[in-house]
N, C-alpha and C positions, 0 to 999 in steps of 0.2 A: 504494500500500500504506500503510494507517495504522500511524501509533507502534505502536499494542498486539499488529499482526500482528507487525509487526518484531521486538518482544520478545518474541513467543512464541515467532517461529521461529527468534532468537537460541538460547531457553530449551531449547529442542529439540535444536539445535544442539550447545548443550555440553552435555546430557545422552546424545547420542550419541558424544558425542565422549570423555565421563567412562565411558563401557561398552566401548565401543574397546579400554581400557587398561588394562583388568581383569589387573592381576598377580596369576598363579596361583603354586605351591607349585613349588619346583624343589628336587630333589636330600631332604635331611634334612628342608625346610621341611614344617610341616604346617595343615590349618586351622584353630580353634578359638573356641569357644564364651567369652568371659567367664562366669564363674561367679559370683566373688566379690571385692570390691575387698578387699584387706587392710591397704592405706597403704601409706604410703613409695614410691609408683611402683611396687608390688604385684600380682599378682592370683593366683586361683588359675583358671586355663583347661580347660576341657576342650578334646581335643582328638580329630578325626577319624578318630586311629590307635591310639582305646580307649583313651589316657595321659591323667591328669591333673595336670597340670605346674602349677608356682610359677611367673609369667612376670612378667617386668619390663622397663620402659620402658628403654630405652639413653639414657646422658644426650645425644646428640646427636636425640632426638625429644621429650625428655620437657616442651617447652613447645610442641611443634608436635600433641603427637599426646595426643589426650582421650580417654580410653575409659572406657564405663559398662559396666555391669552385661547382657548378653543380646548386646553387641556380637561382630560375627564379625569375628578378626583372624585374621590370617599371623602362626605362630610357628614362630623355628628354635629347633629344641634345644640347648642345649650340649654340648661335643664330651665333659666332663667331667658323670656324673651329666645326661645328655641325657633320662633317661626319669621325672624328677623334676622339671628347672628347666629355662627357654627363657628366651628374648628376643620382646616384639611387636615385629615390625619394618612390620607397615600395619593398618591397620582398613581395612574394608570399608565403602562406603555403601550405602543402603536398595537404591539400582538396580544396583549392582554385585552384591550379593546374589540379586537377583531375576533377574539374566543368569548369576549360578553355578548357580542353583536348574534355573533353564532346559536348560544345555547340559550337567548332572548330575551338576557335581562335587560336590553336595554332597547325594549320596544316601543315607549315612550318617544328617542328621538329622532323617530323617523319624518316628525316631520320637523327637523331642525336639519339644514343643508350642509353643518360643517363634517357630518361623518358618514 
């Protein structure tokens, strides 16, 4: 077997292995859309259960976890004013996306054009 098969079926590998692990929405958690960065570890989120929440990075992520504009994150609500303001607690990747789209949890944003 050459180098370049090895790295691909390394590549392969942990791209199955990065869909495997797909953390879904438990309990309050919901899914959501970035809408808008507003600063400050900010954003305004849409989110899959019709709310549009203020949502912010927890400082225990906010140099591990980057999020732009169109990205799909996990957001819990706060237990106080929870249908106004949340927490991102994960971003999604492109292939973790495309295995939620798949198994339908996210049937909701079919009619939203960015995915």
């Amino acid at each position: 077997m050459s180098k370049k098969a090895k790295e691909e079926q390394a590549k392969q590998e942990a791209i199955q292995q990065e869909i495997s692990r797909v953390k879904l929405p438990k309990g309050k958690q919901s899914l959501g859309i970035v809408d808008q960065r507003l600063g400050a570890s900010r954003m305004r989120v849409r989110c899959l259960d019709s709310k549009a929440r203020i949502c912010r990075i927890p400082g225990r992520l906010k140099r591990r976890l980057w999020v732009r504009e169109g990205d799909l994150v996990l957001v819990e609500p706060w237990e106080f004013e929870g249908d106004e303001k949340g927490d991102v607690i994960f971003k999604y990747r492109p292939s973790q996306v495309d295995w939620l789209k798949k198994k339908g949890y996210l049937k909701k944003l079919e009619d939203i054009e960015e995915f």
